[in-house]
C-alpha positions in Angstrom: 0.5 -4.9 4.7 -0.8 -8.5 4.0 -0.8 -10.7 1.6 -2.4 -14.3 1.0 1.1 -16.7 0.2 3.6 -18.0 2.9 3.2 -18.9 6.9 0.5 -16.0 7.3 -2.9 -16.3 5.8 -6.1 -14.4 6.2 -7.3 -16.2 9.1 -3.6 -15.5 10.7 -3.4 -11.8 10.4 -7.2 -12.0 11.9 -5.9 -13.2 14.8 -2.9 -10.5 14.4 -5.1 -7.5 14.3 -7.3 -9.1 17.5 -4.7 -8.2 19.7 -6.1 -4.9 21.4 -2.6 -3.7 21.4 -2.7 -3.2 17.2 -0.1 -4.1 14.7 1.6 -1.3 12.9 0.4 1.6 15.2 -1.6 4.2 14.2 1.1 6.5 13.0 1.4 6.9 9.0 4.5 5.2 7.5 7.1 8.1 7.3 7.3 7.7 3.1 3.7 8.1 2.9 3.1 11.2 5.1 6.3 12.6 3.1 4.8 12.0 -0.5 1.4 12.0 -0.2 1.3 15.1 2.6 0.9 18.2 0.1 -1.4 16.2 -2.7 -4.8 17.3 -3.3 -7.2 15.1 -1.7 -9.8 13.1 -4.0 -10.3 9.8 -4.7 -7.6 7.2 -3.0 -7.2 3.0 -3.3 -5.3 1.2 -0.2 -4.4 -1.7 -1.1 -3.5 -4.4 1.5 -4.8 -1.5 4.5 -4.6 -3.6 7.5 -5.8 -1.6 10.2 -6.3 1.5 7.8 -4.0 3.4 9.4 -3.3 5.2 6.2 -6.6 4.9 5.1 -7.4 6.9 8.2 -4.8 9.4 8.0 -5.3 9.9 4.2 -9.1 10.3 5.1 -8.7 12.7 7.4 -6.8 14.9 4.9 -10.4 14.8 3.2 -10.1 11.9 0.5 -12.4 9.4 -0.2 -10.6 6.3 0.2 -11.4 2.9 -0.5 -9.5 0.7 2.3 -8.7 -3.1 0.8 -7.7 -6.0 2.9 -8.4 -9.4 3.1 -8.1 -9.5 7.2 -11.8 -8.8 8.0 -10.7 -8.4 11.5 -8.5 -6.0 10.3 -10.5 -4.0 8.6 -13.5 -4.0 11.3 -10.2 -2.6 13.7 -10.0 0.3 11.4 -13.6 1.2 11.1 -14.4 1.2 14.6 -11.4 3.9 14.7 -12.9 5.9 11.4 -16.3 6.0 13.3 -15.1 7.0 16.8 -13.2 10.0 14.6 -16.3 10.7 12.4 -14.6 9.8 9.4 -16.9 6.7 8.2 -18.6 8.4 5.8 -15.1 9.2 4.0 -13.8 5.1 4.0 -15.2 2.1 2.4 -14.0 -0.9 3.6 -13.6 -3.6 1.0 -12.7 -7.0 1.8 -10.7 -8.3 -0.7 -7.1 -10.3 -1.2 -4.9 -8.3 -2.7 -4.5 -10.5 -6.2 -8.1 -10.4 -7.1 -9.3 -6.8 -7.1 -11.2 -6.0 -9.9 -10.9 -2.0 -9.6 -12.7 0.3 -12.5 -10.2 2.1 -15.0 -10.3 5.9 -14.1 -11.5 5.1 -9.9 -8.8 6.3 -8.0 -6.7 9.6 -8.5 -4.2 8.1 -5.9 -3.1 4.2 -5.4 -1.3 3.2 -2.2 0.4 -0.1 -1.8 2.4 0.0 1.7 4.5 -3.0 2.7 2.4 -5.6 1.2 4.2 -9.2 1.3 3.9 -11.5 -2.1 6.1 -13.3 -4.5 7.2 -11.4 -7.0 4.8 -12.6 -10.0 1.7 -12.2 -7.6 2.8 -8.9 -6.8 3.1 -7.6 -9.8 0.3 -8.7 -11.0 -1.5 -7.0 -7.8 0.6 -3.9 -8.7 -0.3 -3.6 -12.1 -4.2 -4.1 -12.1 -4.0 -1.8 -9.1 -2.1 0.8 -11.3 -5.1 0.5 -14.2 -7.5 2.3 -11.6 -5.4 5.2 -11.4 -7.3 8.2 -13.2 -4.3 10.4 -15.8 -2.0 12.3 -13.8 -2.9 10.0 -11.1 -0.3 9.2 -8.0 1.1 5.6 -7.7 3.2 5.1 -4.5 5.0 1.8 -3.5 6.7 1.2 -0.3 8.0 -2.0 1.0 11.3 -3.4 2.6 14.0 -3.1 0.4 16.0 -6.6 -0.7 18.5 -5.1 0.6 17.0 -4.7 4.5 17.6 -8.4 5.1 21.3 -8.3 5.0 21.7 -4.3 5.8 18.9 -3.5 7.7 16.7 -4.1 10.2 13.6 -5.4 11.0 11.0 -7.2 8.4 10.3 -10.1 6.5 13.1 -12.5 6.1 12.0 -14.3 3.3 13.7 -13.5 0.3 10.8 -14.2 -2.2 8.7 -11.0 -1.0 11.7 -8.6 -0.7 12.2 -5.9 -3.4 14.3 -3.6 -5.4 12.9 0.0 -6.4 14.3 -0.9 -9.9 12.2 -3.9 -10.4 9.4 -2.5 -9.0 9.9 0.8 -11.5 9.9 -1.5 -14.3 6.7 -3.2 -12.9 4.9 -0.1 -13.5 6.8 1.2 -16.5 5.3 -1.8 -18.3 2.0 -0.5 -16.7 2.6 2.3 -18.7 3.5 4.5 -15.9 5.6 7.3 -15.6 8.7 6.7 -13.0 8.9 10.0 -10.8 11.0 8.1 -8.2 12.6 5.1 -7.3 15.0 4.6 -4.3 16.1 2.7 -1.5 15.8 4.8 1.4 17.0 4.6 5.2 14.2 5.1 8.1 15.4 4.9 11.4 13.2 2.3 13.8 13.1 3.2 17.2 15.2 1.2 19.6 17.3 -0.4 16.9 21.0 0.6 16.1 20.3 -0.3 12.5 17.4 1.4 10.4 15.2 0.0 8.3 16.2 -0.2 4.1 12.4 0.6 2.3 11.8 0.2 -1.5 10.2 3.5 -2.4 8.9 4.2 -5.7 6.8 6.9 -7.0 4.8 6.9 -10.2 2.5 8.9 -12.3 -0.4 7.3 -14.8 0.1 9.6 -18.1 -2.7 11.1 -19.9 -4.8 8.6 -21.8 -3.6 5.5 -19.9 -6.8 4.5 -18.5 -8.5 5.1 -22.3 -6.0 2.6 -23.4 -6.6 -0.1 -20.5 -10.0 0.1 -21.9 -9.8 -0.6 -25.5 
């Protein structure tokens, strides 16, 4: 949900996520409760968490997840939440920007990247090494406003730059060497608003032997 370029930095979304009235609500996005709902829980990477909403819900679902944002206030919102649930012990909290993770090959058996806002070069990049912890047969989901929500939708960024298409973002991960189970704009109504929201959704699957190759 963050990201380190443009007019909100780290220290912004601090002050963000200090409002006592939250962000993004502690409600799963609707793309990642649909996709993720029936998977078998094990070992999960959110990147750009924010408040760890989905890091919270995924963990409550039983995975280990580790939760990685580079809003420290942020991520102190979401463990204060994971402790008063008793789900601490299933979340670490990683502070981190989103372009510099350094994940091990093989560490996650689920990645998560959920409307977070770069550039396209920086977030590919993000993408991809995100994409070489995935374990094989691992899940790769991708939601973010679609470049097409700015003219036809409603709602998010309205800077061009960090808006995307689920094509380009399939090839993103295609070059990963990932497998493309999905990739779609879809429509998600937003309450109060006569126009929904246009997401980017893509879905992906790391083939057997991909992590052996990322480390040769």
């Amino acid at each position: 949900m963050t990201g380190t370029t443009g007019p909100l930095d780290a220290t912004a979304w601090d002050r963000r996520y200090a409002d006592p009235a939250g962000v993004w609500g502690a409600a799963p996005n609707v793309w990642v409760v649909q996709e993720l709902g029936a998977l078998a829980p094990g070992r999960a990477m959110d990147l750009a968490a924010g408040e760890g909403r989905h890091a919270l819900w995924l963990a409550d679902r039983g995975w280990k997840v580790k939760a990685v944002d580079f809003s420290s206030t942020g991520l102190e919102v979401g463990r204060n939440v994971a402790t008063a649930q008793a789900l601490g012990e299933n979340i670490e909290w990683i502070m981190q920007d989103a372009t510099a993770i350094t994940p091990e090959p093989g560490s996650a058996d689920l990645v998560l990247v959920a409307y977070l806002q770069l550039p396209a070069t920086q977030l590919q990049a993000a993408v991809t090494v995100a994409a070489g912890a995935l374990a094989p047969g691992g899940r790769f989901l991708f939601v973010s406003h679609d470049a097409s929500n700015l003219e036809h939708g409603t709602g998010g960024p309205q800077d061009p730059a960090v808006l995307q298409t689920p094509a380009q973002v399939a090839g993103w991960l295609r070059a990963a060497g990932m497998s493309i189970l999905s990739a779609e704009t879809r429509t998600r109504a937003v309450a109060g608003k006569l126009r929904p929201a246009l997401d980017c959704v893509v879905v992906a699957q790391a083939s057997p032997g991909d992590n052996e190759r990322n480390r040769a």
